[in-house]
N, C-alpha and C positions, 0 to 999 in steps of 0.2 A: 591231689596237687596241694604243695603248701600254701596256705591261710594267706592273703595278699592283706598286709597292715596298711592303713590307712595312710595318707598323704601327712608327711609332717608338715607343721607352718612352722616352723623357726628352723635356722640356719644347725644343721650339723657339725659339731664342733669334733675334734679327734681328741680329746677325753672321752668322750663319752663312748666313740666310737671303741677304743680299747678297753673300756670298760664292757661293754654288750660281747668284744670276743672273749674276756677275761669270763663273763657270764656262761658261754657258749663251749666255752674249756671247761667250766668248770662241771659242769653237769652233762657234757655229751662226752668228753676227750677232746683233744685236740688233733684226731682223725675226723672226727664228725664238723671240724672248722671251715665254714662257707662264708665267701663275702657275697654272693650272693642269698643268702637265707639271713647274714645281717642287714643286708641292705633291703629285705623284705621287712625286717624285724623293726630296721631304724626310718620305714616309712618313706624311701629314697632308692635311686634304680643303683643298679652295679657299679656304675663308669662313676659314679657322683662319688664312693668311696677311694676313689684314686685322687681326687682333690686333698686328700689328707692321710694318705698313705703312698710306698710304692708300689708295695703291692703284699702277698699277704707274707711273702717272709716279712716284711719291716713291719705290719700287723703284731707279727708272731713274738718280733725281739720287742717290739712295745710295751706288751704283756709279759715280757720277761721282765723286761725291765723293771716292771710296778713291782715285780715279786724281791727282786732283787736290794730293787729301795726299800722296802718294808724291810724286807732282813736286815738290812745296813742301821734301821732306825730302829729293830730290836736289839744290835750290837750296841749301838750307843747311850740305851736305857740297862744295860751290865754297870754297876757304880763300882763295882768288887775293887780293891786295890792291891791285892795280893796277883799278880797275871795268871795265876795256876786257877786261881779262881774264874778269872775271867775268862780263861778258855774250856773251863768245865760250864760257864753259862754258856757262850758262843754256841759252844757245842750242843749244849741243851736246845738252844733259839734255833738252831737248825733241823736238829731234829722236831723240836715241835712243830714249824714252818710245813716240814712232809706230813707230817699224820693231819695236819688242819687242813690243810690244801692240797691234796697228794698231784690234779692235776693240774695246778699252778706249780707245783715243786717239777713236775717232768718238764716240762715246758722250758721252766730257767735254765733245765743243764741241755735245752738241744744246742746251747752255745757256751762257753767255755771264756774263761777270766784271762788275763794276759801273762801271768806265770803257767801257762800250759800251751808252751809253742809249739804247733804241729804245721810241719811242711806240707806246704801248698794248699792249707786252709786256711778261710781268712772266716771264720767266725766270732772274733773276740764281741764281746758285750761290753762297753764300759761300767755300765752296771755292775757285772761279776767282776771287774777288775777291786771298782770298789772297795765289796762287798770282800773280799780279801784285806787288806787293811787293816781292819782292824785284830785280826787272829796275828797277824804278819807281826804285828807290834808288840804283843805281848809275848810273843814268842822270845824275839828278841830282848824282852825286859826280863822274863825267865831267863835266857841264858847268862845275860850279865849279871843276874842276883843268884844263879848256882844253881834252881830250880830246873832246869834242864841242863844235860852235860854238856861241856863246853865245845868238846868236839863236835858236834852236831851242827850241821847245815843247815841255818836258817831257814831257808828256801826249799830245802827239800825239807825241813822236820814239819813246815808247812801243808806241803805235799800227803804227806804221811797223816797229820791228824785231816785231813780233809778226808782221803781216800778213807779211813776209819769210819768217820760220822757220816760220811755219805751210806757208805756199809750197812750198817746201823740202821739209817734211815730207811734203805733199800731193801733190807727185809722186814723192817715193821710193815710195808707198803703190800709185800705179800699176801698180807690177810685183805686185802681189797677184794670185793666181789662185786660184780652189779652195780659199781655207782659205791658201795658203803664201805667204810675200811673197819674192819674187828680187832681190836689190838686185845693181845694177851693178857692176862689177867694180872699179870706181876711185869707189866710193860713200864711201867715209872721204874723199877725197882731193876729191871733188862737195863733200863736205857743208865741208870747212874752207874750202876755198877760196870759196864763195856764201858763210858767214860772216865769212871775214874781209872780205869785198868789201863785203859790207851796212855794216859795223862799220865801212870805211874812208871810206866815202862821208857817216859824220855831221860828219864833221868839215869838210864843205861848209857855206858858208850856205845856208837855206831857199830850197827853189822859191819866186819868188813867187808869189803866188793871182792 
């Protein structure tokens, strides 16, 4: 039977509480995620966690969410003023974000940013909506400086470097075993080079449809 934690004496706040799932993701998964074995953990019965959640989906986006604003606050430590730059760091900050936290990084995509409308889901994050922004912007400052072709679709070239660096991230994430993630030996030198290749190819015109 699990270990029964002692009675807390001070009042359970919901920071801390998404911080113990964020704990609890990070080292079991976020299949091994119980409000009941946090509320063992945080000294307080089951029900008492509903006073500061709704339940464990709104838990779940919580701890997305933290993921989400950290990324958002590594976007806005990029100073580059060139935008090709700054979407070769974006891109870097993202993928670091997965190899450092791989299951804080799943967690953030079980919900989806507001430029990925899907019928009769309503999972957006405003978090991820965010966290778009600032790639959204330089894109656009690329286009109007020549840096990416002009023809090209904001919104979708968007799209396109997201799907890429998700990519990217998604098979560094392969080497995870057991809890540990092994990245390949030329994994720095993997990751810039697939960045700049993505980053050098906008400056094609669109495939046509």
């Amino acid at each position: 039977m699990p270990r029964t934690a002692p009675r807390r004496q001070t009042p359970l706040r919901r920071p801390e509480l998404v911080d113990a799932a964020r704990e609890m993701i990070r080292t079991s998964g976020l299949g091994q995620l119980s409000l009941r074995k946090l509320a063992n953990e945080l000294g307080v019965t089951a029900p008492a966690l509903y006073a500061h959640v709704q339940d464990k989906n709104d838990l779940i986006a919580s701890v997305a969410a933290q993921g989400f604003d950290e990324l958002v606050s590594a976007f806005d430590a990029v100073d580059a003023s060139d935008p090709m730059d700054r979407l070769f760091e974006y891109s870097r900050c993202y993928v670091d974000m997965a190899t450092s936290e791989p299951e804080l990084f799943r967690v953030m995509f079980v919900f989806r940013h507001g430029a990925v409308p899907m019928h009769n889901i309503d999972n957006e994050l405003p978090a991820a909506t965010t966290a778009w922004e600032n790639p959204g912007e330089a894109i656009s400052e690329a286009i109007e400086a020549g840096r990416i072709h002009p023809d090209r679709d904001p919104l979708l070239t968007a799209m396109t470097l997201w799907t890429c660096t998700h990519g990217i991230a998604s098979v560094l994430l392969l080497g995870q075993h057991d809890g540990e993630l092994v990245l390949p030996e030329n994994s720095t030198e993997l990751i810039n080079d697939a960045i700049h290749t993505m980053l050098a190819g906008l400056s094609l015109p669109p495939v046509p449809a």
